[in-house]
C-alpha positions in Angstrom: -17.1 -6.4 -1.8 -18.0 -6.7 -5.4 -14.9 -7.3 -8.1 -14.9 -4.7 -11.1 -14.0 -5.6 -14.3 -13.1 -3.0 -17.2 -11.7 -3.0 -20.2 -8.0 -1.9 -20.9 -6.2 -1.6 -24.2 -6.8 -4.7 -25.8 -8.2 -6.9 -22.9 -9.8 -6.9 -19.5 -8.4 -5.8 -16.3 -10.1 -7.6 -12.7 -10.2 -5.6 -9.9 -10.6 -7.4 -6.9 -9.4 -8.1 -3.0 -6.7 -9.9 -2.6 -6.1 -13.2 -1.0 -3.8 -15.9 0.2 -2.7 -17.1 -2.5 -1.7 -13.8 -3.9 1.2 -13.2 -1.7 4.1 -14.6 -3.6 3.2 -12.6 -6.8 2.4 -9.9 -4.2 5.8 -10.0 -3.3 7.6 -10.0 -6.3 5.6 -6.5 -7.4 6.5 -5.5 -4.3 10.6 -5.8 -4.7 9.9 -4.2 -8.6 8.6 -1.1 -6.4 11.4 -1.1 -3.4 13.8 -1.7 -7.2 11.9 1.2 -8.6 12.5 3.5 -5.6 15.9 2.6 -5.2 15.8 0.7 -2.2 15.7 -2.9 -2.4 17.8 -3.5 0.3 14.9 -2.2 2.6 12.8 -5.1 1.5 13.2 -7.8 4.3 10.0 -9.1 5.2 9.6 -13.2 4.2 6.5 -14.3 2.5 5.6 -16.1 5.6 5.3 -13.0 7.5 3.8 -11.3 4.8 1.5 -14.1 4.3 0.5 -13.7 8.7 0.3 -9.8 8.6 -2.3 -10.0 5.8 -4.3 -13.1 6.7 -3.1 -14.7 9.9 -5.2 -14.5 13.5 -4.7 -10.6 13.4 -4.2 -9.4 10.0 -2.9 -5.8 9.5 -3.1 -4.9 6.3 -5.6 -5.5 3.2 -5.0 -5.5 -0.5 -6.9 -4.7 -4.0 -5.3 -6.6 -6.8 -5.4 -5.6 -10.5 -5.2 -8.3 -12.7 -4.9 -9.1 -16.5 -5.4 -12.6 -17.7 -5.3 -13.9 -14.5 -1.8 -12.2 -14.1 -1.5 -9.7 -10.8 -0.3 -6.5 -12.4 -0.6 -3.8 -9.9 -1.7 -4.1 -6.3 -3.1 -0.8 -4.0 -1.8 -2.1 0.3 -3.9 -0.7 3.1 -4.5 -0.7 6.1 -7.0 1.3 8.8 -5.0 3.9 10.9 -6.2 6.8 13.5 -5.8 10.5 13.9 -6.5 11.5 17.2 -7.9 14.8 14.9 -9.8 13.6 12.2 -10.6 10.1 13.7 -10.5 6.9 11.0 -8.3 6.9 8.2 -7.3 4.5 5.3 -3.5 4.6 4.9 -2.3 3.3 1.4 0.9 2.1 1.8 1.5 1.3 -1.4 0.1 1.7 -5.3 1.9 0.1 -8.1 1.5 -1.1 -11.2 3.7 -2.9 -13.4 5.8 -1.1 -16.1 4.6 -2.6 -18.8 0.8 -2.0 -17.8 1.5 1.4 -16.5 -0.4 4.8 -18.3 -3.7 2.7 -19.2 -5.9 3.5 -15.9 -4.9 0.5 -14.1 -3.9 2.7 -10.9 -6.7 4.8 -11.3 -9.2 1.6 -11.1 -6.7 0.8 -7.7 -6.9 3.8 -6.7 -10.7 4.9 -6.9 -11.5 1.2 -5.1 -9.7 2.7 -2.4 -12.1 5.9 -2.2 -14.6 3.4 -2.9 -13.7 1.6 0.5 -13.2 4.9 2.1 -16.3 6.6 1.9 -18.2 3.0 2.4 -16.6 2.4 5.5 -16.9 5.6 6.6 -13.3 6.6 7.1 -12.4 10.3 7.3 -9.8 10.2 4.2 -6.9 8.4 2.8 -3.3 9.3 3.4 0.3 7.8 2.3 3.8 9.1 1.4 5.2 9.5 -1.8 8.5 9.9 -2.8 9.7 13.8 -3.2 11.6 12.9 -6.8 8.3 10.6 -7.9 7.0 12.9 -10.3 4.5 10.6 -12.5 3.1 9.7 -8.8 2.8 13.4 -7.6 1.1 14.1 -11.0 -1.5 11.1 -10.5 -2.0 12.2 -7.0 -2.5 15.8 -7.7 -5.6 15.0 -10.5 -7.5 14.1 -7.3 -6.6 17.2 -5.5 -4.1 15.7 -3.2 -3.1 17.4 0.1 1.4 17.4 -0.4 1.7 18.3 3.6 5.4 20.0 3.9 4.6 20.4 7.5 5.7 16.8 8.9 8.1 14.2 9.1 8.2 10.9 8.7 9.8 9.4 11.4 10.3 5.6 11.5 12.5 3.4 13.9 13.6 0.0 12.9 13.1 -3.0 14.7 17.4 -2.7 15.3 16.9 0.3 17.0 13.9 -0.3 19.4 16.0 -3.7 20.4 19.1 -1.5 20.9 16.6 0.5 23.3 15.1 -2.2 25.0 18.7 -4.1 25.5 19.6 -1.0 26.8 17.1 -0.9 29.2 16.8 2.5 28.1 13.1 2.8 29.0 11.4 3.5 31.8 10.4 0.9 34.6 7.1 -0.7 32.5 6.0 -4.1 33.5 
């Protein structure tokens, strides 16, 4: 994949895939989002598992990084997914940019490397959530004729409640 460069207010922003080594500062923008959406105390993962989920033997998720004098500023998470009716999909868990960066294109140049990715690995489309009070985010989304579906759910379980579950033995015989 080839980095993009382009120029924002009064320097240049690098686009490029993140790596190793950008998982600490990965983190940190991460807890300014869970901050921003008034839920940091949903933030448990350690940097050791976030480090193995995004480069380890089987890494799950992939990453885009914006940054600005060699400072990560904003960050677009994905990861593949599948619909059993439109086949591949890129999921975008997340698209943030800093406050202070934020309004100068950064998440659009995120956010266009992820069509980018999509069309040129032939996925099907791009979904993710965004939060119902998020109005600068539903604005974004909706100049690229975003799809708000009011037909479904998100449903999650924790990792406390499958335990409880399996402790349980709640489930049927498996082996």
């Amino acid at each position: 994949m080839q980095n993009q460069t382009a120029s924002y207010l009064n320097g240049q922003i690098h686009i490029r895939k993140a790596i190793k080594e950008d998982c600490r500062r990965l983190q940190r923008l991460i807890y300014e989002l869970a901050v921003y959406s008034k839920a940091p105390e949903e933030m448990t993962v350690t940097l050791a598992e976030f480090e193995d989920a995004g480069f380890g033997a089987m890494p799950v998720w992939d990453a885009y990084v914006a940054e600005d004098s060699g400072l990560i500023i904003g960050y677009a998470l994905y990861y593949a997914s599948y619909s059993t009716m439109t086949g591949r999909q890129l999921y975008l868990e997340e698209l943030y940019v800093c406050e202070t960066h934020r309004s100068g294109g950064i998440g659009k140049l995120l956010f266009e490397r992820i069509i980018k990715q999509s069309i040129e690995g032939g996925y099907t489309g791009i979904s993710g959530l965004v939060l119902r009070w998020n109005e600068s985010a539903i604005r974004f989304y909706k100049k690229y004729d975003v799809e708000l579906d009011s037909k479904w759910l998100n449903a999650s379980f924790s990792k406390e409640t499958l335990s409880a579950i399996y402790e349980q033995k709640l489930l049927s015989s498996i082996d």
